[in-house]
C-alpha positions as CSV (number, residue, x, y, z in Angstrom):
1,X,3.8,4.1,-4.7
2,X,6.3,7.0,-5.2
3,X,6.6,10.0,-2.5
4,X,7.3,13.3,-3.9
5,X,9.9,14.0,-1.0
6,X,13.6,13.9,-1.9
7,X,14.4,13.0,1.6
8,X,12.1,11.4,3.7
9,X,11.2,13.1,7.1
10,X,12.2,10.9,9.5
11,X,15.9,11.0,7.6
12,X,15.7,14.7,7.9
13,X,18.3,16.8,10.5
14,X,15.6,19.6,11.0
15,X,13.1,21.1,14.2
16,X,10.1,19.6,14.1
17,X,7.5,22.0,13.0
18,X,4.2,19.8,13.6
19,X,2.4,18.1,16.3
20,X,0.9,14.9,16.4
21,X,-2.1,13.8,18.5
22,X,-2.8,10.0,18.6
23,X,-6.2,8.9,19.8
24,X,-6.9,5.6,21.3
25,X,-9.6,3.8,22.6
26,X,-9.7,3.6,25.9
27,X,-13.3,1.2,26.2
28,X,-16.8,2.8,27.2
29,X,-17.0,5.8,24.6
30,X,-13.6,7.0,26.2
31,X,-10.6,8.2,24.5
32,X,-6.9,9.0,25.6
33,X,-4.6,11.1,24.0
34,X,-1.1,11.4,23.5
35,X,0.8,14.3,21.3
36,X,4.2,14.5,20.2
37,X,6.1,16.7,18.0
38,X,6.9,15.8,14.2
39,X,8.6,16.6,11.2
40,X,7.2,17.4,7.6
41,X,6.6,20.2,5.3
42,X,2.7,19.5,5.7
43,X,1.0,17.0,7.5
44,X,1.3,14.0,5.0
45,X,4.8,14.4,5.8
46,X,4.7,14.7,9.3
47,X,2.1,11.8,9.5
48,X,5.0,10.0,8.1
49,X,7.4,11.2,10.4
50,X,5.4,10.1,13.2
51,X,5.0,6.4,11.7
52,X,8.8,5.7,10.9
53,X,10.7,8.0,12.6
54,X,13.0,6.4,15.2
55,X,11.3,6.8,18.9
56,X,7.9,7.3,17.0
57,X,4.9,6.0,17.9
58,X,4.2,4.1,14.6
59,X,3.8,0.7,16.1
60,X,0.8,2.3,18.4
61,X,-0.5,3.7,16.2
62,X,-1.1,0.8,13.9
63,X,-2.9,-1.0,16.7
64,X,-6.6,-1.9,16.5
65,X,-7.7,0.4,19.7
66,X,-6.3,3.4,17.4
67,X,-8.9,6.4,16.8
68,X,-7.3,8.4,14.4
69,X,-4.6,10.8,14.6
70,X,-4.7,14.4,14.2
71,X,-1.6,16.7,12.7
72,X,-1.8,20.5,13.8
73,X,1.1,22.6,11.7
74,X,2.9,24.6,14.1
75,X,4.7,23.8,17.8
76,X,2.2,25.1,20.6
77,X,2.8,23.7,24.4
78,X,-0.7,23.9,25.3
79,X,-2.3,22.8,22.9
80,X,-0.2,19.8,22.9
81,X,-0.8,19.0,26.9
82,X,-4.4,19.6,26.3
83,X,-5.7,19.2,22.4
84,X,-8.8,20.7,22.0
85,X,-9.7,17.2,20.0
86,X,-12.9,15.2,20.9
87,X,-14.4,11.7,19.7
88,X,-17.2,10.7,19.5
89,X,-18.9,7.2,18.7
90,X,-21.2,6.7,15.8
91,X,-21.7,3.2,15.2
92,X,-19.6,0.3,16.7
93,X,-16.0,0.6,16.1
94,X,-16.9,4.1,13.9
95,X,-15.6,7.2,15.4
96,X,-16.0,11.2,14.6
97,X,-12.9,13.2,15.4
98,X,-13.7,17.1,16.1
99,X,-10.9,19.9,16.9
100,X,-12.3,23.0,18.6
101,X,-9.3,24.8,17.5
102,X,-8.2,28.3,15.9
103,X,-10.2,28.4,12.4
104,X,-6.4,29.8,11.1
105,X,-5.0,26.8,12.6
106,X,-4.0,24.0,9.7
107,X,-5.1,20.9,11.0
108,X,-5.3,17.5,9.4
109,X,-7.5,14.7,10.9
110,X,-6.7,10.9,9.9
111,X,-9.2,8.3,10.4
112,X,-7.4,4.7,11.7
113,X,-8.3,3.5,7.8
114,X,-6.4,6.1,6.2
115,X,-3.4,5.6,8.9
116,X,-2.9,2.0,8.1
117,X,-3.1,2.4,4.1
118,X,-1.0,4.8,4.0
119,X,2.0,2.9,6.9
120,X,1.8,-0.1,4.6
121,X,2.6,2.2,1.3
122,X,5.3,3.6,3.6
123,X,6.5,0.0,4.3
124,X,6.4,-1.2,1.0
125,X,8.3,1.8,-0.4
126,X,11.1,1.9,2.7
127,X,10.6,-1.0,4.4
128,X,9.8,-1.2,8.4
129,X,10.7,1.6,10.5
């Protein structure tokens, strides 16, 4: 698998300019959230960022209690202490990820599926974080 970056985001010196919402399961229909600011020119990117970037969270996120993880493009300090994200079960260990957000607002939800495929690409391409 080829990126079409010339230099990865996590190697990047730049602000990050994306935040990163990891949901988890937290047993009994319960989520909790934690959001953290990322690098990228779009949320692919920053997904990556947030996977391999030193101080990331790409080892939680690769657990089996993970959700999904949603990217929002821009840095906004209340949004990121309080998401406006929800889950919701829909079949045992299925989950539906809704943001009640700005409809201008580009956000990018990843299921826990597309989150591992796309580490292990990342790990065969670069190697572990």
């Amino acid at each position: 698998m080829t990126f079409t970056w010339t230099t990865p985001p996590w190697l990047r010196i730049e602000d990050c300019t994306h935040m990163a919402t990891t949901l988890t399961d937290a047993g009994g229909g319960r989520i909790t959230v934690h959001s953290e600011s990322v690098r990228g020119d779009d949320a692919t990117e920053a997904l990556a960022d947030l996977l391999m970037g030193p101080g990331g969270t790409g080892s939680t996120v690769l657990r089996a209690h993970v959700v999904g993880v949603v990217i929002r493009r821009g840095i906004d300090l209340e949004w990121m202490f309080r998401p406006p994200v929800h889950a919701a079960v829909t079949s045992p260990g299925q989950w539906e990820i809704s943001v009640n957000d700005d409809p201008d607002a580009e956000v990018t939800t990843f299921n826990a599926s597309d989150i591992r495929s796309f580490a292990a690409r990342l790990h065969v391409a670069y190697g572990a974080a």
